[in-house]
C-alpha positions in Angstrom: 140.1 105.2 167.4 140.6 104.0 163.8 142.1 101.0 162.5 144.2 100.2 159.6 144.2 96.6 157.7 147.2 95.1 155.4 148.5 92.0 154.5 152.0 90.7 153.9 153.0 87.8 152.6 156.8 86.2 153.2 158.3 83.0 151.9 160.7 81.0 154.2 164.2 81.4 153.4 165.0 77.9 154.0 162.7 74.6 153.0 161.0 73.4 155.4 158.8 70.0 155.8 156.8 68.1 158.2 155.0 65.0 158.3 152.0 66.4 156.8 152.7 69.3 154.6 155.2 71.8 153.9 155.3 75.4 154.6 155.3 77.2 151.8 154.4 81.3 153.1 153.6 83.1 155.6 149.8 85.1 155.0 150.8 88.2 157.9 147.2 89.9 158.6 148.6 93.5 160.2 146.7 95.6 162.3 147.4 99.0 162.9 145.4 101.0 165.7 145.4 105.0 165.9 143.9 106.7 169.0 142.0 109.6 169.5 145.1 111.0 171.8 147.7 109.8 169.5 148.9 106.9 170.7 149.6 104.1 168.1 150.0 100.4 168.2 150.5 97.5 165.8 149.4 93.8 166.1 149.5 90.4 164.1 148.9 86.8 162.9 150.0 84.5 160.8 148.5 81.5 158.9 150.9 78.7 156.9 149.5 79.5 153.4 145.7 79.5 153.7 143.2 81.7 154.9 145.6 85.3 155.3 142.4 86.8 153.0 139.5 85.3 155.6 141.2 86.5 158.2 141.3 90.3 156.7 137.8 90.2 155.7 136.6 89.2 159.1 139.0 92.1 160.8 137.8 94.7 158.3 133.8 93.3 157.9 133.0 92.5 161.1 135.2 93.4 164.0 137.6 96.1 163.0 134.2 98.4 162.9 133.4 97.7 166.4 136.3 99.3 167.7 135.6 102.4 166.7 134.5 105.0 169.4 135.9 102.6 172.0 138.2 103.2 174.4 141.8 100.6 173.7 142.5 100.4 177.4 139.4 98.0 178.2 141.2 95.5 176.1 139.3 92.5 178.9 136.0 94.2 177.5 136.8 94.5 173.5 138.2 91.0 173.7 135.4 89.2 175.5 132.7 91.5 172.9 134.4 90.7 169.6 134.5 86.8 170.7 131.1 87.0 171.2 130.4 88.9 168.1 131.5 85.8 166.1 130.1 83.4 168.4 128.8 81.4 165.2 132.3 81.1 163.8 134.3 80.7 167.2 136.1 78.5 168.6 138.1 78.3 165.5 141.3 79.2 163.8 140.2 82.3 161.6 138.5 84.0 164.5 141.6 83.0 166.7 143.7 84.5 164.0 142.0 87.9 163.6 141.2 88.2 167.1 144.8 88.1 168.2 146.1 90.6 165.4 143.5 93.3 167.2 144.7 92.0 170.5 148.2 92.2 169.6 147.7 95.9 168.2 146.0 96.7 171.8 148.5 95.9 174.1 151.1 97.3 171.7 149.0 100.9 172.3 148.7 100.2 175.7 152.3 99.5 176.1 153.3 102.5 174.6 151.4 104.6 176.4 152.7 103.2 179.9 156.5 103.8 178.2 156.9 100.2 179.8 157.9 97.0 177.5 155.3 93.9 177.0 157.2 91.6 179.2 157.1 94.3 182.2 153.7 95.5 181.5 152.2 91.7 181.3 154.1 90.6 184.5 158.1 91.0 184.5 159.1 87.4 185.9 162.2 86.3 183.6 164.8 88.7 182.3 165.9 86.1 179.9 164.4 82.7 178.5 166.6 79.4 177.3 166.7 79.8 173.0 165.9 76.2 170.7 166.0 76.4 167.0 163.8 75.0 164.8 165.8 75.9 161.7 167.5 73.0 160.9 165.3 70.0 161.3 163.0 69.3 158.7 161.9 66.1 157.7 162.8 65.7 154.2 166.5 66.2 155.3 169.4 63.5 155.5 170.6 62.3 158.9 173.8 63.7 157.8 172.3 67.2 156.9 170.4 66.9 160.2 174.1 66.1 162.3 175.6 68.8 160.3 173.0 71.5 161.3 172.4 70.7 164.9 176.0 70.6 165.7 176.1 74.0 164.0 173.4 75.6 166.1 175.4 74.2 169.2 178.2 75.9 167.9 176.0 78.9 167.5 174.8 78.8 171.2 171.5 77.1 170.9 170.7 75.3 174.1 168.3 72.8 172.0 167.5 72.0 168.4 163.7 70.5 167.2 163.6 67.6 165.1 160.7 66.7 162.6 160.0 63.1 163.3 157.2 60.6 161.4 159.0 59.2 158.8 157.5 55.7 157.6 159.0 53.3 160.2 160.3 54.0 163.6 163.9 52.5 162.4 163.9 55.8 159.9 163.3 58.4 162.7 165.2 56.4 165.0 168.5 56.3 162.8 168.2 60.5 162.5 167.7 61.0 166.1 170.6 58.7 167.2 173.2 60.2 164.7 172.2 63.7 166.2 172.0 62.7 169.8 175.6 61.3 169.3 177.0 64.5 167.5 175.5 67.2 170.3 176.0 64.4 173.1 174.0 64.3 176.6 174.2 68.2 177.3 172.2 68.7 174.5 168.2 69.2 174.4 166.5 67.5 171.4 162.2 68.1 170.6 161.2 65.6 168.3 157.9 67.1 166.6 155.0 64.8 164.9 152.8 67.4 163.8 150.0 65.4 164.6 150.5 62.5 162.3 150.4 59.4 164.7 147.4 56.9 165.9 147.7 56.4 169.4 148.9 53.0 169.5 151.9 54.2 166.9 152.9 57.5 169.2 152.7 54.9 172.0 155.5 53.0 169.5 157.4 55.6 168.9 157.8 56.8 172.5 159.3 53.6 173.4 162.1 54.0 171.1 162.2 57.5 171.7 162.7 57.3 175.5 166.5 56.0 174.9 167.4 59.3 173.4 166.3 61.8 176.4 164.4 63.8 174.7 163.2 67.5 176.0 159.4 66.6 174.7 157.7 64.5 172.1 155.1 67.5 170.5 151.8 66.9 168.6 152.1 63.3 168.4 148.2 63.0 167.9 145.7 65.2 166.3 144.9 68.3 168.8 141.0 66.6 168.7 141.9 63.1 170.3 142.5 64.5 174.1 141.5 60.7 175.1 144.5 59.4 173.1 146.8 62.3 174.6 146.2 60.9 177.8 146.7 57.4 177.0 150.4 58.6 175.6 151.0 60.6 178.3 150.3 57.6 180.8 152.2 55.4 178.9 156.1 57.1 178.4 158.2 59.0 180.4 158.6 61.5 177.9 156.4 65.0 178.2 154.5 64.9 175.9 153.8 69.1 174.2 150.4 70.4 172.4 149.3 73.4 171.7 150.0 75.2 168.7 146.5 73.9 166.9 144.1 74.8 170.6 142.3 77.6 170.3 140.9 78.8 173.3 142.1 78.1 177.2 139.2 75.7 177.9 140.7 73.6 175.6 144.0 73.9 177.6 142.2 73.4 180.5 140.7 69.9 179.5 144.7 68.9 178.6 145.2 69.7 181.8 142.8 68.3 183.6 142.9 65.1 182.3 146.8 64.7 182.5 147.4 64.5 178.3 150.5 66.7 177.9 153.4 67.7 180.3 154.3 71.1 178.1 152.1 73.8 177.1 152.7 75.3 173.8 150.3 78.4 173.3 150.3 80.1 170.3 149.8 83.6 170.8 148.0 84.3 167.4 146.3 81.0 167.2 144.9 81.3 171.2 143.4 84.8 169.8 145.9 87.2 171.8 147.7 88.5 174.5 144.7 88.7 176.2 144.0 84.9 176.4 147.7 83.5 176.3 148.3 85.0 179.7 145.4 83.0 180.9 146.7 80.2 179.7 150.0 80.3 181.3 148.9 81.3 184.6 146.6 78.0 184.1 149.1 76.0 183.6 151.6 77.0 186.1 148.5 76.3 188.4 148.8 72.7 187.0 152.9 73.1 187.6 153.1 72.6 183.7 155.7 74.8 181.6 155.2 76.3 179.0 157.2 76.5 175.7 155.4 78.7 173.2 155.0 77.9 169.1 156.4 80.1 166.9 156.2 83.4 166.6 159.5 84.5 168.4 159.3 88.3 167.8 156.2 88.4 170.4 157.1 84.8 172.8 160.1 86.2 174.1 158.3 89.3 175.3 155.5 86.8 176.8 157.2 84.0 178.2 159.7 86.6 179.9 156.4 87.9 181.4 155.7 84.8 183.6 157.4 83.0 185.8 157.0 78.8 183.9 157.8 79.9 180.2 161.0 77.1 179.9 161.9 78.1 176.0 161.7 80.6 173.2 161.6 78.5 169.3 164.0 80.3 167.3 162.2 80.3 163.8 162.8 83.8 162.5 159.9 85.1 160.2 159.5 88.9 160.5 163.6 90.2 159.7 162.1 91.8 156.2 160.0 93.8 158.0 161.5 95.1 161.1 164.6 96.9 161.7 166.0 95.5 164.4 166.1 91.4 165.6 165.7 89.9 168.4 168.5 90.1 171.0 170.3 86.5 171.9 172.9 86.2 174.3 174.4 82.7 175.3 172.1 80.9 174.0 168.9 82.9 175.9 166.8 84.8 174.0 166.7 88.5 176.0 162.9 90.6 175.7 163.5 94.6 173.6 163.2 97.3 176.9 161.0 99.7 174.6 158.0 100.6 175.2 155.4 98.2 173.2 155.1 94.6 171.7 159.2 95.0 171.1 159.0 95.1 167.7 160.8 97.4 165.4 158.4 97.7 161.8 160.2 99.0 158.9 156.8 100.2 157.3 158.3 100.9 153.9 159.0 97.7 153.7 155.5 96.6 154.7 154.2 98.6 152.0 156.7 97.3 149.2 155.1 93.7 150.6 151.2 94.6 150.8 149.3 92.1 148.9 146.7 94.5 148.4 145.7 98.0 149.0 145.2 98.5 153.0 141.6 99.3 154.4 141.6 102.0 156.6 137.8 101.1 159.2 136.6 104.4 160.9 
């Protein structure tokens, strides 16, 4: 087996803002495996504008090499060894990151060799999953751009739309939320995300107002660390309360869990470190009765969370449409998994190549 290493960089075609930064491009490490039989398969991550090069160094330094003269249908083994191998920089995002884009790239391989599709191969228990959008909510927009928007992504089909939330004072949220939740009416899902911006005592605040509204989930209200003041929230509202884009292994999940601080799961299959381990976290949580509701990356969740059986949503937030060929299939409002063979995405790799941010490193 060789491997193949490349870089692409994409800029969001719309702005978008949070309470703590704004997301300015996408670093997409790429992973391409080649087996000795010919079968092929390609994997990825992402990071938010920092650490795209780290994450290529550490997959063409140090683990990248280790997969050579393997066999890519132990992918338990090559997971469980290459986490190991970086024991002294793991748990952590850039390990996470560059373990999933090999992890990725494996069951894409072993996908294609089966001729079955990801969300068959990994478990087959949804043929379709309920669609949000995250396109339209951002933080630094009007409460008339906001109405305007969401209404429009009803229109569209959405079943839900996210809202950023974490404005100065409640009143400034509040007075966004209620001029949306008035245009889409009851019928309507609404997240409201704090991208971890909140003390405790304000997220317990904010909840109270935010209670009157309904909302689907109330997501990263806390920094990912503070599990303690997860569960103080989480005792104290009625809404559920979402983490999991910034965990980065399942035992992290599992203390969430275990303690009561979050009523939806959001595992991040690149930021989790794979397939591999995002299918033990879902099984986890369905174990706790909890759903889950994926972050990002829509091109690979809708294969996953059609794989197993308490997946609730897909986030629409396309990223990859310069570099594929085909999109994602949406029908009334549900996002519907590709029935190829592999991960069920289409690269156009001449346009991957027009993007490369440097030269590819071929490891074998």
């Amino acid at each position: 087996m060789r491997a193949e290493i490349l870089q692409v960089d994409l800029v969001p075609k719309v702005k978008r803002t949070d309470a703590i930064q704004t997301f300015v491009k996408q670093e997409t490490p790429i992973v391409r495996l080649f087996a000795d039989d010919g079968a092929e398969g390609a994997g990825y991550s992402y990071t938010i504008g920092t650490g795209g090069s780290s994450v290529a160094a550490l997959l063409r330094d140090h683990l990248c090499p280790r997969l050579i003269g393997r066999d890519p249908a132990t992918i338990e083994a090559l997971w469980k060894e290459l986490f190991f191998h970086t024991h002294a920089t793991a748990v952590g995002a850039i390990t996470s990151l560059a373990l999933a884009a090999i992890d990725t790239a494996l069951w894409d391989l072993r996908c294609r060799r089966a001729g079955l599709p990801l969300h068959i191969m990994a478990g087959g228990a949804q043929h379709r999953v309920p669609l949000y959008t995250t396109e339209g909510g951002w933080l630094h927009m009007t409460p008339g751009a906001l109405v305007e928007q969401t209404v429009r992504a009803k229109q569209a089909g959405f079943l839900g739309a996210k809202i950023k939330v974490g404005r100065p004072h409640v009143t400034e949220d509040m007075a966004r939320l209620e001029a949306v939740r008035a245009a889409v009416g009851a019928g309507f899902e609404i997240m409201v995300d704090a991208n971890q911006c909140f003390t405790a005592t304000e997220a317990i605040r904010r909840a109270r107002h935010f209670e009157s509204l309904d909302l689907a989930w109330f997501e990263e209200p806390l920094p990912a660390e503070d599990i303690d003041g997860h569960a103080r929230l989480s005792a104290a509202t009625t809404l559920p309360i979402a983490v999991g884009e910034s965990l980065y292994h399942p035992s992290h999940f599992r203390e969430y869990l275990q303690r009561r601080a979050c009523g939806i799961v959001q595992v991040d299959v690149a930021r989790i470190g794979g397939i591999t381990p995002w299918l033990k976290v879902a099984h986890l949580a369905e174990t706790f009765n909890v759903q889950v509701c994926p972050h990002f990356l829509m091109e690979l969740h809708v294969a996953l969370c059609a794989a197993v059986p308490n997946a609730a949503w897909v986030e629409y937030i396309p990223q990859l449409d310069d570099l594929t060929t085909a999109r994602m299939k949406i029908d009334k409002g549900h996002a519907i998994p590709s029935a190829k063979p592999g991960l069920g995405i289409d690269w156009d790799w001449k346009a991957v190549a027009k993007r490369q941010v440097a030269a590819p490193v071929i490891v074998k």
